[in-house]
Every structure is written in C-alpha cells, then in structure tokens.
C-alpha positions as CSV (number, residue, x, y, z in Angstrom):
1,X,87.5,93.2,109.5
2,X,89.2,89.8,109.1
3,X,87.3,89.3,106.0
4,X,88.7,92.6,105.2
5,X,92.1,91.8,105.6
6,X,92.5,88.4,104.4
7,X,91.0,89.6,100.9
8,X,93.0,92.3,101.2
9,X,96.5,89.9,101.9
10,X,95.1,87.6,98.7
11,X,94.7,90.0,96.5
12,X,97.8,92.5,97.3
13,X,96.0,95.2,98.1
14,X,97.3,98.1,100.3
15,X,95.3,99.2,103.2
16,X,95.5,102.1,105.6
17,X,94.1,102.1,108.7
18,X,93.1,105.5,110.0
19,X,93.2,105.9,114.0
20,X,93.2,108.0,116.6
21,X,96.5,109.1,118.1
22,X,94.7,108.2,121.1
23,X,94.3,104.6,120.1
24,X,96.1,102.1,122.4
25,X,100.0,101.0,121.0
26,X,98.6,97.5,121.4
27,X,96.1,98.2,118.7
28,X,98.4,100.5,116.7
29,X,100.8,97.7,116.3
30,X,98.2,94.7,115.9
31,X,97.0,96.9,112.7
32,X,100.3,96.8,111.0
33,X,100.9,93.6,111.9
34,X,98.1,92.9,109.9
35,X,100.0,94.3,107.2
36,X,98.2,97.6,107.4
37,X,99.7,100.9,106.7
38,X,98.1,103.2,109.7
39,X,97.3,107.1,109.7
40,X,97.5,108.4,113.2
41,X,95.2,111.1,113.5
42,X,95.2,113.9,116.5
43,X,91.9,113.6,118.3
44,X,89.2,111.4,118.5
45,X,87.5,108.3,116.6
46,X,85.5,111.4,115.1
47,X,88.7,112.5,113.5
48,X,90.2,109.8,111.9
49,X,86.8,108.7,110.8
50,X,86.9,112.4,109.1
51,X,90.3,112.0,108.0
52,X,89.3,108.2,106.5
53,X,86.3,110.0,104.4
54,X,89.0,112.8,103.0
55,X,91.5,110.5,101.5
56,X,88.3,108.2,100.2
57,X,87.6,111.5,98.5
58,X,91.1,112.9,97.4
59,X,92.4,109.8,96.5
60,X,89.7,107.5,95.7
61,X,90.3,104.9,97.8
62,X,87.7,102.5,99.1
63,X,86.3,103.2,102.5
64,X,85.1,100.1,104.6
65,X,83.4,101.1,107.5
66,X,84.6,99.3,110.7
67,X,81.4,98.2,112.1
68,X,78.6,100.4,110.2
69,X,78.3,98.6,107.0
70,X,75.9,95.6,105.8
71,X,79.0,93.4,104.5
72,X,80.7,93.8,108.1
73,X,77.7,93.1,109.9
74,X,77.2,89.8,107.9
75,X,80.8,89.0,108.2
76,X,80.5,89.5,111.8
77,X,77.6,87.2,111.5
78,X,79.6,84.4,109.9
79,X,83.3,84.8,111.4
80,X,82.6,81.2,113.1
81,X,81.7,79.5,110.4
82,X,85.0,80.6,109.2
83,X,87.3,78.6,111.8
C-alpha cells in the first residue's frame, strides 16, 4: 500500500480508505495521516470490503485491493528495494 499512497500523494489523487468501525484508532489515525480520507463502516472487514466495492460501483472509483491483487503482491515483493 505504500506504492499506493506515495503515487497517490504525487499525483493528487484523493483516496478513501474503507474500514471497519472495529478497526483499532491507531490504524484509523495512521490512515489519515497518510493523507487518506477513511469510511468507517459498522461491522466487520467483510463490510467495509462490501461497502469499498459499492462506491467502486456508484461512483466509479478505483478499488485496490489491500492484499489480494497481483500489483500489491509484487510491490510487497519489492518494498526493500525501495529504501
């Protein structure tokens, strides 16, 4: 996700970050530190991962996957080549 976000933060590109209301405040608060705008979502990962996939749909945003998606993976793969 750091790909993500520094692309993101070069380009000026909004994100939101869907999570569970559940999620820890010490993630909550790392994600819009990031510069994320985050969707709290009553329930479970389940949820917002619904909730993610309704407002890809209703307002056609792009949806990246947080860890089930071939250009994650590979970034994941390469994150120390980065530093």
């Amino acid at each position: 996700m750091l790909r993500v976000w520094r692309l993101r933060q070069k380009n000026g590109i909004k994100s939101l970050i869907c999570l569970p209301d559940t999620a820890p405040i010490s993630k909550v608060e790392a994600t819009k530190r990031f510069g994320a705008d985050v969707c709290l979502v009553e329930g479970c990962y389940d949820d917002a991962y619904r909730k993610a996939l309704e407002l890809k749909e209703s307002k056609g945003y792009t949806f990246v996957h947080p860890f089930d998606d071939e250009n994650v993976i590979a970034g994941q793969g390469t994150i120390a080549l980065e530093y």
